[in-house]
N, C-alpha and C positions, 0 to 999 in steps of 0.2 A: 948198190942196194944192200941194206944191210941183212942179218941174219934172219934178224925179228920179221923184217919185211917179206922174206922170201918164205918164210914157212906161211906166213900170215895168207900169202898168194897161196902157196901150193895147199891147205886146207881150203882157201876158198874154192879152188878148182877140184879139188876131190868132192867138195859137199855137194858143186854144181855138176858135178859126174854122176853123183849117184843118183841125186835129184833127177836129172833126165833120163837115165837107167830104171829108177821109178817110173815115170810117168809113161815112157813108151813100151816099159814091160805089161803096165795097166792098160793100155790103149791096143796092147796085142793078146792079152786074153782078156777082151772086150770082142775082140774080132773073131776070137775062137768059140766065144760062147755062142755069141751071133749065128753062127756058122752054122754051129753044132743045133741049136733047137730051131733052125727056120724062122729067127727074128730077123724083118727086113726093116729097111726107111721107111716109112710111109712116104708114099708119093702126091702132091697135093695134084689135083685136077687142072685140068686144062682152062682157060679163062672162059673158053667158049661153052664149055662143058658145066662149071660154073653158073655163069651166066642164066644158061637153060634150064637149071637145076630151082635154083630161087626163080623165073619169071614163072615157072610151071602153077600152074593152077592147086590150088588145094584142093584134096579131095573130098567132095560132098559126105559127110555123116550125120546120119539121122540122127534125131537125138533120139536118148535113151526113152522108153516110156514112163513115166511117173508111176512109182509101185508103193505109193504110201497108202496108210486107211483111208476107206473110201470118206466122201465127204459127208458130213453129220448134217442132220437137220435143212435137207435140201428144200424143203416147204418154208420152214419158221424161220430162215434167214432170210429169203427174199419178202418173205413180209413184213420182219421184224424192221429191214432196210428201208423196203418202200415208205413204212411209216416214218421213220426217223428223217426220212431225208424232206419227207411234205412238214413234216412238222416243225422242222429249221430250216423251212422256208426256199429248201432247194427243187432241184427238178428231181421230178420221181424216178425213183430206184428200177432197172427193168424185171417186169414181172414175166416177161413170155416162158417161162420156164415153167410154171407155175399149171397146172389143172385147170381148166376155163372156167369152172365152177368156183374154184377159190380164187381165180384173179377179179373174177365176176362182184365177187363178194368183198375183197377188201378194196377195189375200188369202190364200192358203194359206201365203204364209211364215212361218219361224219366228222367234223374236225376234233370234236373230245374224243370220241370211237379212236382214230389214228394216234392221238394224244396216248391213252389207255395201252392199244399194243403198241407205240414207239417206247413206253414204260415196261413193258413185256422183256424175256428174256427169247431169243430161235424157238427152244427148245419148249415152253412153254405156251407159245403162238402154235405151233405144230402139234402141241396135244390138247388145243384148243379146238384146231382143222378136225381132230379128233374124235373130238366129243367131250374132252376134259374142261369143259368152259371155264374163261376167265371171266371175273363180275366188271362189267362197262361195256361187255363186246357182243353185238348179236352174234344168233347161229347163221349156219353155211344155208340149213334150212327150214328156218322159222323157227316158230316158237315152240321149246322143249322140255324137258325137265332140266334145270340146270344143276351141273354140279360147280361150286362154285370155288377156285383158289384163292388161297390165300391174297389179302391184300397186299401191296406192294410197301403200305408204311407199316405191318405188322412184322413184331420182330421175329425175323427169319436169319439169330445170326448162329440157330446150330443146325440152321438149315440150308448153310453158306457152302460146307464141302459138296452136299451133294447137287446142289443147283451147279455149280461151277464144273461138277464132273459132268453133266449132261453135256454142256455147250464146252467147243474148246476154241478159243483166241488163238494158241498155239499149239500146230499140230508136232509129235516126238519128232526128233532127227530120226531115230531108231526104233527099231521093236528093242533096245537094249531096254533094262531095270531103271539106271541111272536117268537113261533120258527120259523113258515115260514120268518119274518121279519130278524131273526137271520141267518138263512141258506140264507138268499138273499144278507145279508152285507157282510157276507164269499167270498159268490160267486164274487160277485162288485169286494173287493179287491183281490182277487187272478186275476181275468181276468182283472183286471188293470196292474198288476204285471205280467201278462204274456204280456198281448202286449208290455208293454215296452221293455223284451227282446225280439223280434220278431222283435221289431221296429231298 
C-alpha cells in the first residue's frame, strides 16, 4: 500500500471515529435529558383496549339552543306564504300557527284577494292584521274606516331601505357591526329583486 493510500485510510477512519463519537455522545444526552425532566415513550394501547375505545358509543349532546333574534313578523309570514303558495298553484302554506280569527279570515279570500296579499310584503300583511289596511284586502272585521297603503306599482324606490329593514331574508350571523351591515345588504338586494318580479 502505498503512502497516499494509508493516510487516505487512516483519515477515513479518524472522520468515522469522530462521527460515531458524535452521534452516541447525542444519543447520551438525549438520555440524560429524558431522564432529568420525566420525558417517557409514549406507550401505544393495547389492541383490545383499542378496540373498545373506538366501538364505544358516542356520547349523547344536546344541541346547543338557538340564541339568535327572535323571529319577525310571525303573523305576515305565514300569510304572506299561504297566499304565494295558492297563487302558484301549490298546496297551501300551513297556517295553524296563526290566531283562529286570522286563519278564519285569510282562508276566506278570494282568488284576486290572495293575488293582492301574495303581492304584499310579511311585514305589511301583519300591519294590515293590524288595522294598517292594504287597498284589495278586506278587514279581520268587516267593514271600517280604511287606511289605505301605498299601492304596490307606486314608486316606493326611496321607500325601498325602509321596507326591506322591516322584513329580513337574512338573519345576522352576529349581533357584531360588520355582520348586522352584511345581513341588511342581503336583505336590500333580494327584496329589490323580488319587487321587481311582483312588478
Amino acid at each position: 500500500m502505498s503512502f497516499l493510500a494509508r493516510i487516505a485510510a487512516l483519515a477515513a477512519a479518524a472522520v468515522a471515529s469522530v462521527l460515531a463519537f458524535v452521534f452516541e455522545s447525542g444519543r447520551w444526552v438525549l438520555r440524560a435529558v429524558r431522564s432529568a425532566t420525566c420525558v417517557t415513550t409514549p406507550v401505544l394501547p393495547a389492541t383490545d383496549a383499542a378496540a373498545a375505545y373506538l366501538d364505544a358509543p358516542a356520547p349523547a349532546v344536546a344541541p346547543a339552543p338557538y340564541r339568535g333574534p327572535a323571529p319577525r313578523h310571525q303573523v305576515g309570514v305565514p300569510l304572506v306564504s299561504y297566499a304565494r303558495h295558492l297563487v302558484a298553484g301549490g298546496p297551501a302554506a300551513d297556517t295553524s300557527a296563526l290566531p283562529e280569527p286570522v286563519r278564519a279570515w285569510v282562508e276566506g279570500l278570494t282568488h284576486a284577494e290572495l293575488v293582492t296579499l301574495a303581492a304584499s310584503l310579511p311585514h305589511e300583511a301583519e300591519a294590515h292584521v293590524a288595522g294598517h289596511l292594504i287597498e284589495g284586502l278586506p278587514t279581520l272585521s268587516g267593514p271600517a274606516p280604511r287606511e289605505v297603503a301605498p299601492a304596490t306599482d307606486a314608486d316606493t324606490s326611496a321607500q325601498d331601505a325602509d321596507a326591506s329593514a322591516d322584513w329580513q331574508w337574512t338573519r345576522p350571523l352576529s349581533d357584531h357591526p360588520e355582520d348586522v351591515e352584511i345581513a341588511n345588504l342581503v336583505n336590500l338586494a333580494m327584496e329589490r329583486g323580488r319587487r321587481k318580479k311582483v312588478a
